[in-house]
N, C-alpha and C positions, 0 to 999 in steps of 0.2 A: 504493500500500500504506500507507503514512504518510497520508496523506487518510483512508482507512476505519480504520484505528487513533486517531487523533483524535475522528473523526465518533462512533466507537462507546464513547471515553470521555465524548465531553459527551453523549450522548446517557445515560449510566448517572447521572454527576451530573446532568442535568435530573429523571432519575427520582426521584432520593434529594435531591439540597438544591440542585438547579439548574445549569446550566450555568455557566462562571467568571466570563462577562462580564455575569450577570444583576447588576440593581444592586435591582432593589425583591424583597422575599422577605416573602409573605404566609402567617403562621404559624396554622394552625389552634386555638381554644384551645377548654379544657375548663372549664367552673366546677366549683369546689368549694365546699361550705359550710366555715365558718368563716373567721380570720384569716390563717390557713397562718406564712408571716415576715415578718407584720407587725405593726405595732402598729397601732393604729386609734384615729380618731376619733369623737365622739358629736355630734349637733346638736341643737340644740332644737328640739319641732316644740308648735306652740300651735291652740289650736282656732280652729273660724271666727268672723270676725267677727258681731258682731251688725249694725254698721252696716248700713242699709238703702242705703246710699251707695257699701259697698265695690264697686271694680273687678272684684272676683274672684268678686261673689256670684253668679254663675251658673255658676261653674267649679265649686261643692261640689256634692260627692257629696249625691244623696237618700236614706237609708235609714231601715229602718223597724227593731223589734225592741226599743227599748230597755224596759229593765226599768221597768213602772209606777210602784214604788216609791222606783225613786231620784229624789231631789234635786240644786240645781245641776248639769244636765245641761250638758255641752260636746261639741259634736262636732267634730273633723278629720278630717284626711289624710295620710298619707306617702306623697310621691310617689317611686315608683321611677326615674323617670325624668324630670327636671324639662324635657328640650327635647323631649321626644315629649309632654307633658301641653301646653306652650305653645304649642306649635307647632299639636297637633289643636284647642289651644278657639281660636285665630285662626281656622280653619276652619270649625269648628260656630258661630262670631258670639258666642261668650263674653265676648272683650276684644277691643278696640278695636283700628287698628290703628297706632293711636300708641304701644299702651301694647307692642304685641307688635314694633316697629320701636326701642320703648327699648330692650327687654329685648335685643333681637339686637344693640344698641350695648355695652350694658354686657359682657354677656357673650361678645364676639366670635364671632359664631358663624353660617356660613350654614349655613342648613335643608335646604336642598334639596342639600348636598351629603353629608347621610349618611343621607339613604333614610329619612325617617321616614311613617309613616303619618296619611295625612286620615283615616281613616276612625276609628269611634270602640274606644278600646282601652282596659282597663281596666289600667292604669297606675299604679294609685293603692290604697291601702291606708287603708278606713276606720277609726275608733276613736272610744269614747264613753268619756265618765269622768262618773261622780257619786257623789253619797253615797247610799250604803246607809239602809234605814230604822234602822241604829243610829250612823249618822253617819257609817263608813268609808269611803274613800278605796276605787272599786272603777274596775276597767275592761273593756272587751270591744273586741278587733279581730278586724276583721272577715275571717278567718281564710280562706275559701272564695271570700271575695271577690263574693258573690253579693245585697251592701247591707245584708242582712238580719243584726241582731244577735242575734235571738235563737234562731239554730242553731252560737254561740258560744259559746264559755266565758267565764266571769267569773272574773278575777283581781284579785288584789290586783296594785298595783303596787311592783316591786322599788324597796326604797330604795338610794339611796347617798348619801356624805358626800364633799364635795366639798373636806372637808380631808383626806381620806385618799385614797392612789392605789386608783385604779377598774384591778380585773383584769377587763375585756370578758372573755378566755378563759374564765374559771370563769362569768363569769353567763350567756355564750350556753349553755352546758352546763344552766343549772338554770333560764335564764329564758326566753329565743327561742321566738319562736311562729313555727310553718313556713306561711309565708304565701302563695299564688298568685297570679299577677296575668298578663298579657299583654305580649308582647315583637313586635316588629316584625322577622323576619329571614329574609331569604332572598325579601324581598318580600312576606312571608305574616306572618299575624299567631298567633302560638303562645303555648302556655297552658305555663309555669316557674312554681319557686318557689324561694324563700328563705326564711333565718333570717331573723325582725325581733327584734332588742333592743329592748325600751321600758323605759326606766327614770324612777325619780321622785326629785325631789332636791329634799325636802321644806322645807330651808330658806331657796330660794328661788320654791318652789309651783310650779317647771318641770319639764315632759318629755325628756327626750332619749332619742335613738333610732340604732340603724345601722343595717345590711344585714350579716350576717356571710357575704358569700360575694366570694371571689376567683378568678383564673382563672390558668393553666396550658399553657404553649404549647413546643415544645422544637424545637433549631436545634443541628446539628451538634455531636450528643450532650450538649448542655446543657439543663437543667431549666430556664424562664424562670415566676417569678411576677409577677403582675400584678395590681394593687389597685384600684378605684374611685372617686376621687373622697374618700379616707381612709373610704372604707364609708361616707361620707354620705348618699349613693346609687346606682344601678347602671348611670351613664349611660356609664361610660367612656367621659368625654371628655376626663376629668383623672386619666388613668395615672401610676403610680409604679410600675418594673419592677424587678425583681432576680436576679441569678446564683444560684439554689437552692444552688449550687456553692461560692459566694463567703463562705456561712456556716458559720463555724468548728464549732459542734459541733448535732447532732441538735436542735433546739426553740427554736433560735437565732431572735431577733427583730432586722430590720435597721433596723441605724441609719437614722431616718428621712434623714439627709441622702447617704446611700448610695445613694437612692433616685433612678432613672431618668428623670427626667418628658420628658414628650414634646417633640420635636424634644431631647432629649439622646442622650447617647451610649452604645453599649455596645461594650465591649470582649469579642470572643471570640475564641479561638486568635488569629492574627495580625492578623485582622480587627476594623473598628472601623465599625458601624453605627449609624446614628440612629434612634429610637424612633420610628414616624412616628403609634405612638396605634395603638387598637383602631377598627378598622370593624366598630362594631357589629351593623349587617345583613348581614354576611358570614362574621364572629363569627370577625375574624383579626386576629391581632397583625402589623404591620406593621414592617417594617425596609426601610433606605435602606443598602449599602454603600457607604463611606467609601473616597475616592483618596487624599486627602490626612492628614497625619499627625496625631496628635493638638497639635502646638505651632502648629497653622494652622487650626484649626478650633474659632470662639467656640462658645464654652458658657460656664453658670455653672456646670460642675465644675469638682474639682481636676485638676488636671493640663491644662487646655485651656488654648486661649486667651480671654479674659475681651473681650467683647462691646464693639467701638467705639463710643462715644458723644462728643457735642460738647454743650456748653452755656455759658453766663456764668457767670461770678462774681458772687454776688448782691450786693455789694460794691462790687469795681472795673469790673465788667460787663467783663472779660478775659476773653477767650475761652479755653476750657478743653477738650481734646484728649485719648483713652487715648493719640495716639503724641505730643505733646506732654509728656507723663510718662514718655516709656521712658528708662531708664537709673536711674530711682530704683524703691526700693517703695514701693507704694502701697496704703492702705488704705481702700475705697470703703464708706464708713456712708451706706447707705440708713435715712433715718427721719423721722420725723415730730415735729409743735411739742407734740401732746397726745397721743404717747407715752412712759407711762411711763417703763419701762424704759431707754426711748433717753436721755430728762434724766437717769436715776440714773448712767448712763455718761457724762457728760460730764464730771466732776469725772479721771475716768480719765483720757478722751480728751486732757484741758489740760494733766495734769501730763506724760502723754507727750511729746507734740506741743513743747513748753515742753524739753525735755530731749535731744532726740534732733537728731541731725545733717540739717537739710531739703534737704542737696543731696543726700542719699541715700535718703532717705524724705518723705513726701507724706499728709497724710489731705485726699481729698473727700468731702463730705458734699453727699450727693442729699436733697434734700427732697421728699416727695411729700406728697398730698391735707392741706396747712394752707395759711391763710392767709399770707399777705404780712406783713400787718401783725404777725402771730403769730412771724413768724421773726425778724422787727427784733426785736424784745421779746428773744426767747431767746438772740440773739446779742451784745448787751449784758447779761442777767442772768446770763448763764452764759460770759461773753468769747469766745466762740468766736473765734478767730484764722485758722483753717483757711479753703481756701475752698469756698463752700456755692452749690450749681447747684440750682434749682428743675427738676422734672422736670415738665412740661407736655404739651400735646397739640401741642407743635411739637419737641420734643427724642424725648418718647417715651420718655425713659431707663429708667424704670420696667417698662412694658410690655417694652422689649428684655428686662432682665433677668428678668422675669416674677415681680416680687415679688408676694408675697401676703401682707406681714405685716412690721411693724416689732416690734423693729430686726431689717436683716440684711445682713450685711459680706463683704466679699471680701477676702484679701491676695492682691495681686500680685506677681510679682516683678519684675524691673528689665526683665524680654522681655513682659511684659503676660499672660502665666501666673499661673492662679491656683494659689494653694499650700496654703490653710486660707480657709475658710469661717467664719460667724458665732464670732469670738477676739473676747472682752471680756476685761478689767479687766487682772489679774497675768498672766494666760493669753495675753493679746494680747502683754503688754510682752514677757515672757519669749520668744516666736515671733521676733516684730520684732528683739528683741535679740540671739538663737541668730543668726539671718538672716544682722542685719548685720556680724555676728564673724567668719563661714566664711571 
């Protein structure tokens, strides 16, 4: 009797959110147009080359249409999807396969494990810009997607000022052209569309562009959003998820660092899952449930544990440990020799460092993509005293943490938990200091 009273409740949780002991839960999503709770970024996109040399000149689009009368004529593309476009012209003999074995280097990524299409798909969103015969600045995308410009509209292209904040939300409203293109899923090759933003920012004579559509998937009565890539484009390989829940009032936009990126964490009711990223030919949101608690399980968020690495001292070449550091905090400044920002904070960094108690606090500093010779330099012009670990292809330290951008900081605390994220100048001192008072 107990045996069929069991059986008939995991069989109702299999129905509705799965049996207790399932660990992977693949979440169905829904796209929406626009940003939804997020904030989004813009990219530049540039026409094609003229070089008769370029690698790429057989991957542009052909199309016909353009207006007779314009001048300086430029044609591109914006690609929806940048690993379905490289991937198919490996295929069709477009690029090379040294050029198509970098790109799978640089960008981590195997092909063949998320279903992408050889066949040929159109992926890609044409555009032409020139001057009008009164000189104006015009453009046409190619809207139907079908090469041909001249079953297109001609617009002017939206300014903006690149010293005033840019509201994406209002311009997708009065700018976005609803564009179609083709998607790979379910093994079949299907005709979507989206918002495109294109905008022009005149006083540096570039383009920029997003995608304004995100997606929607929901897990034991919770709302989950989902972002692409910051709208750059719609490959969802580079997720950033959020609790629709977790946002305080109605039109709320989430803090970008609130933001879930894949292989991180999400916390629901008592449960603590890992993002495992969108499979985009199955068009599901993926989750991994979590045994263990959040103070055992590395991530770069707050509250986790902060990712083991090993490396030298570029200095005394001493070997340098996260458990080698427990009992103190510690401040881990990932940066670079020819970032700004990160030199403007070192005048901070000395005077801290210089002041504070070292058997209870710590700053390393991770170097990535400078020179050798560049760090000698700045660790005499700027005294650096701390110790400084170059992050390489044998340490990895970079890659673990999955920085994408100098500077950016973790504090620890004395168990190797992280506590706050990117704290500069007064904002750090003040942290470190509240810390070490408790």
């Amino acid at each position: 009797m107990k045996f069929s009273v069991v059986l008939l409740f995991c069989i109702y949780l299999l129905l509705t959110q799965g049996c207790s002991n399932e660990k992977i839960f693949k979440l169905p999503i829904t796209f929406q147009e626009g940003y939804g709770p997020f904030d989004s970024a813009m990219v530049g996109i540039s026409p094609y080359s003229d070089n008769e040399n370029d690698p790429w000149k057989k991957t542009h689009l052909k199309t016909s249409g353009i207006p007779k009368n314009w001048t300086d004529v430029k044609i591109g593309d914006v690609d929806t999807d940048i690993y379905q476009s490289v991937y198919q012209n490996y295929y069709l003999g477009n690029i090379t396969k040294e050029r198509y074995e970098e790109l799978q280097k640089t960008w981590g990524w195997e092909p063949d494990s998320i279903n992408l299409s050889k066949k040929p798909i159109k992926s890609k969103i044409a555009f032409v810009f020139g001057k009008d015969s009164v000189g104006e600045l015009q453009m046409i995308v190619d809207a139907n997607n079908n090469h041909d410009f001249s079953d297109d509209d001609i617009f002017k292209p939206t300014e903006v000022n690149p010293k005033r904040n840019i509201n994406n939300d209002s311009l997708v409203k009065s700018s976005a052209i609803k564009v179609s293109f083709e998607q790979f899923s379910n093994d079949k090759i299907i005709q979507v569309s989206a918002p495109l933003l294109i905008v022009h920012m005149k006083q540096y004579n570039i383009f920029l562009s997003n995608f304004a559509q995100y997606a929607t998937a929901r897990f034991q009565g919770e709302e989950i959003a989902i972002s692409s890539n910051n709208f750059t484009n719609l490959s969802y390989d580079k997720v950033g998820i959020i609790k629709v829940g977790d946002l305080s009032e109605k039109g709320d936009k989430a803090d970008f660092q609130s933001l879930i990126a894949k292989n991180e964490f999400l916390e629901i009711e008592n449960g603590i899952y890992k993002n495992l990223g969108v499979k985009k030919n199955e068009n599901v949101l993926v989750l991994e449930k979590m045994d263990l608690p959040k103070s055992k399980l590395p991530s770069t968020q707050i509250g986790f544990k902060a990712y083991d690495f090993s490396g030298d001292d570029f200095k005394t070449k001493t070997p340098i440990t996260l458990d080698s550091l427990k009992g103190k905090y510690v401040f881990l400044d990932f940066w670079a020799t020819w970032c700004g920002p990160c030199i403007q904070e070192m005048p901070n960094l000395t005077d801290l460092y210089e002041n504070i108690d070292k058997s209870k606090f710590e700053i390393i500093g991770i170097v990535g993509d400078s020179p050798v010779e560049d760090l000698e330099k700045m660790i005499i012009k700027h005294s650096i005293s701390w110790p400084q670990i170059i992050s390489n292809d044998s340490n990895k330290i970079k890659e673990t943490y999955g920085i994408g951008g100098y500077p950016t900081t973790f504090l620890l605390n004395p168990n190797g938990i992280i506590v706050a994220k990117n704290l500069r100048g007064k904002e750090l001192e003040k942290k470190v200091t509240d810390l070490m008072n408790e």
